[in-house]
C-alpha positions, 0 to 999 in steps of 0.5 A, a space after each residue: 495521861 500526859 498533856 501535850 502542849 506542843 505538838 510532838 516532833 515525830 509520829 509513830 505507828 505501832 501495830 500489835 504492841 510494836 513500833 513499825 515506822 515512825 516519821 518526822 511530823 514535817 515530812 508530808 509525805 511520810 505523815 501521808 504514808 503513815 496514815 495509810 498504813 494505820 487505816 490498812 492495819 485498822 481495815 484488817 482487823 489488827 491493834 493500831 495505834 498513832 503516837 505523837 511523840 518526842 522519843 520514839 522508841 526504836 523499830 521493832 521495839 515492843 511498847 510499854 503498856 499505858 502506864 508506863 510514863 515514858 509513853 505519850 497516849 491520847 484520845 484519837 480526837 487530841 491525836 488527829 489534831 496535834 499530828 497535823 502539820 499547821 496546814 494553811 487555807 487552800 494548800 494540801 493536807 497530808 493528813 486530809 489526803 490520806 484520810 480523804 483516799 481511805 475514805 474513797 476506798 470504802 465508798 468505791 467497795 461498797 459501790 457508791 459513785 462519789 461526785 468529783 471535787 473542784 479542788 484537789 482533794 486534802 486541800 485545806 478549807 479556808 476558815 468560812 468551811 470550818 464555820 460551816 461545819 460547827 453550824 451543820 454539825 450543831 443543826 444535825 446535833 439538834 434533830 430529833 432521835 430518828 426513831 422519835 422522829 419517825 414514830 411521831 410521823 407514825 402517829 400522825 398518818 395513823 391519825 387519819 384512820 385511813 381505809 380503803 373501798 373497793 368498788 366497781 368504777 361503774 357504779 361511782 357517780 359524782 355529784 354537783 358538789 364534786 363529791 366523789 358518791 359510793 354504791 353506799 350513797 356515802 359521798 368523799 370529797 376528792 382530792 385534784 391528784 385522786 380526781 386525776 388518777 380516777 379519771 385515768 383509771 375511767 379512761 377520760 384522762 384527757 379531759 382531767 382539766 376541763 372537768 376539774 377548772 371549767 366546767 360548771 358543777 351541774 355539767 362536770 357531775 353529769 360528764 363524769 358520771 356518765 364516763 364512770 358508768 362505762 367505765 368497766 374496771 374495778 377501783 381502791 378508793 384510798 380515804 382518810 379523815 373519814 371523808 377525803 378520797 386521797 388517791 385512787 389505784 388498783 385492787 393489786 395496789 400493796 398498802 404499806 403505808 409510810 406508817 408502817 415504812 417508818 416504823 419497820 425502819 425506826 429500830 435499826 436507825 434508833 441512835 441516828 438524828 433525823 429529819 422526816 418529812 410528810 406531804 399528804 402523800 408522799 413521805 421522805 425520812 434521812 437518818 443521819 450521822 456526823 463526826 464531832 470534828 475532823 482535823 484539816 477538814 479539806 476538798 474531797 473530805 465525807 463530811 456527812 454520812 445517812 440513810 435515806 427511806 422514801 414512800 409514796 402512799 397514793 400509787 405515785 412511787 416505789 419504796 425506796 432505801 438508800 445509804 447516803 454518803 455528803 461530800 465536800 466539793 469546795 473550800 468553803 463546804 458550800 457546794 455539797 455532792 451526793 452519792 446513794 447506793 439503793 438497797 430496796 426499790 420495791 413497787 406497791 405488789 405482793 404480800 404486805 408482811 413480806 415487804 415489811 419484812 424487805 424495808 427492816 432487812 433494806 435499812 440494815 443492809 444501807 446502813 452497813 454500806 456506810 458502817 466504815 464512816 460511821 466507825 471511823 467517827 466514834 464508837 459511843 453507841 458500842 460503848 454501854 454503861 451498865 447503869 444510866 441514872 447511876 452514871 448521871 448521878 455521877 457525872 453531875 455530883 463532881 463529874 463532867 457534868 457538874 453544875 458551877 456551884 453544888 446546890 445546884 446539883 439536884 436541880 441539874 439532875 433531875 433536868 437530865 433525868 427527865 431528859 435521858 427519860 424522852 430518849 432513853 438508851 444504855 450507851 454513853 451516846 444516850 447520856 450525851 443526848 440526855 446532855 444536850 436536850 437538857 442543855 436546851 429545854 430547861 430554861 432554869 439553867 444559866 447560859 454559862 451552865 447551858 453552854 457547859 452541858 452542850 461543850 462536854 457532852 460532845 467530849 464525852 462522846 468523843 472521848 469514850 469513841 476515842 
């Protein structure tokens, strides 16, 4: 592969073997025609190339193959940059612009509804907007694994060791404690938000904050205990920690619990980070993926691209799935717009195994609407590698991985080792992972090595995508 040290005077597109157009670098207008035209040919499935070159060979020319040293090819990555015309804060980029249109032409046909952009779309961010990209692009990089990240979640719901009791309202009492006493003599503290939904569900719903801030225990217990008496409807007392009452819903209510939400969810979305989160009740969890740069990050540009699932396990919400697509609307990557395109909105009804069977089919479905984004930034976990350890071993004993000095090869691949082992994967995006957690967690490394790891495993990502 040749170097490039300046960037080439022309571009050439070559679809199928065969050089179709080529356009002076300077010409704005053609760079912006010719990008179109090579994501047209991408869409449809044929062999597209871009070219920065000196000589272009002539139209309709058949190009050489790879070895041929008359021939300047590069990463996709090296290519996007050397392209683009030097392109100054706040004026428009034809490479953005074309990029930025492709990419509005996959959200329309998969239905999303992009907010609109305080600047013409493709112009260029000034520097704060590409810093801002390096930090948010390292902050996701950091994130757990998605499928960890849901599955320690997982773990700490079933912790509780949840169970539900079913019992007619009208032999619940409460006592001068607020405890909530079952038909059993057990009693369950209550949570305010279940307390509420219990008072509801008796029919004295209004009198929710008399009884839970004013009254005195003795009277509070006799008030509500003499509601419940008349109350003539059956109840789901949904308990934890073996002593909370932490909601109260019908018998009809469908417990499919985040838990299980997470988990059915955790498979299709294993290679993504995540950020997941969990309140007692509710539970929201994003999977997401970034590209590693974008060559005249500009107003307009999709920066950022997930799938969101969101449950409520205390009969206060539907479970919802949605794919998620991060615009830019500013120069500076600070006023950030959010379109969603749901796949599943399903309420707390109906057989258990069907809806969980619904949420893995919901989260494939929300990832395939932004599939273009995702294929368009990479292809790293396409990309296998036959053996993990053995391409460690490699990559460490005089590869891109390699330590400053050669004793301390052993050290570094057993630090990569452990850390491939607490996320492992066949694809070179698990090696790269493998990379940058070590990079983090062992304090033996030199910062100098440290910084080493993080630099190369992003372009080793980038180059196997590329």
């Amino acid at each position: 592969m040749n170097a490039i040290a300046t960037p080439p005077a022309r571009l050439a597109l070559i679809i199928d073997g065969v050089t179709v157009r080529t356009v002076a670098r300077a010409d704005q207008a053609g760079v912006r025609a010719v990008m179109k035209d090579f994501y047209a040919a991408e869409a449809s499935g044929r062999a597209a190339r871009l070219l920065p070159i000196d000589d272009a060979p002539p139209a309709a020319q058949v190009v050489e193959d790879d070895e041929d040293e008359d021939t300047v090819e590069v990463p996709r990555a090296v290519m996007a940059a050397a392209l683009a015309q030097p392109t100054a804060a706040g004026t428009v980029s034809a490479v953005a612009v074309a990029r930025i249109e492709q990419q509005e032409a996959w959200a329309s046909a998969a239905g999303f509804a992009l907010p609109s952009t305080l600047f013409a779309a493709g112009t260029r961010c000034i520097a704060l907007g590409d810093s801002n990209f390096v930090a948010e692009r390292r902050r996701v990089a950091e994130l757990p694994a998605f499928d960890a990240a849901a599955r320690e979640v997982a773990a700490r719901i079933r912790a509780e060791n949840r169970s539900d009791v079913q019992a007619p309202m009208s032999a619940l009492s409460m006592d001068q404690t607020g405890r909530i006493v079952l038909p059993d003599g057990r009693a369950l503290t209550v949570t305010r938000s279940a307390f509420g939904q219990l008072a509801i569900r008796g029919g004295f719903g209004a009198g929710v904050r008399y009884l839970a801030e004013c009254c005195d225990p003795a009277r509070r217990a006799v008030n509500v205990s003499a509601d419940l008496a008349n109350a003539n409807r059956p109840a789901v007392l949904r308990t934890r920690n073996a002593g909370e009452v932490f909601a109260v819903v019908s018998p009809s209510y469908a417990a499919v619990d985040a838990d299980r939400v997470l988990l059915a969810a955790a498979p299709v979305l294993a290679d993504a980070r995540g950020e997941v989160t969990y309140d007692g009740s509710s539970t929201r969890a994003t999977a997401l993926w970034m590209p590693d740069l974008v060559a005249d990050l500009a107003c307009g540009d999709i920066f950022k691209a997930g799938v969101r699932v969101r449950t409520d396990d205390t009969g206060g919400g539907r479970i919802v799935v949605e794919a998620v697509l991060f615009r830019n609307r500013c120069l500076n990557l600070i006023i950030i717009g959010e379109a969603g395109v749901p796949t599943l909105q399903q309420v707390h009804r109906g057989d258990l195994g069907d809806i969980e069977g619904r949420i893995a089919v919901a989260v494939q479905e929300a990832r395939d609407l932004i599939a273009p984004f995702l294929e368009a930034w990479g292809h790293a976990r396409a990309a296998k590698v036959a053996d993990p350890m053995e391409t460690l071993r490699k990559l460490v004993y005089g590869g891109d991985l390699a330590p400053p000095t050669k004793g301390e090869r052993e050290h570094a691949l057993e630090a990569l080792t452990a850390a491939w082992n607490a996320e492992p994967g066949d694809s070179w995006a698990d090696i790269a992972n493998a990379a940058t957690r070590a990079a983090h967690e062992d304090r033996d490394f030199t910062q100098e090595y440290r910084d080493h790891l993080e630099a190369r495993a992003a372009r080793l990502v980038y180059a196997v995508a590329a």
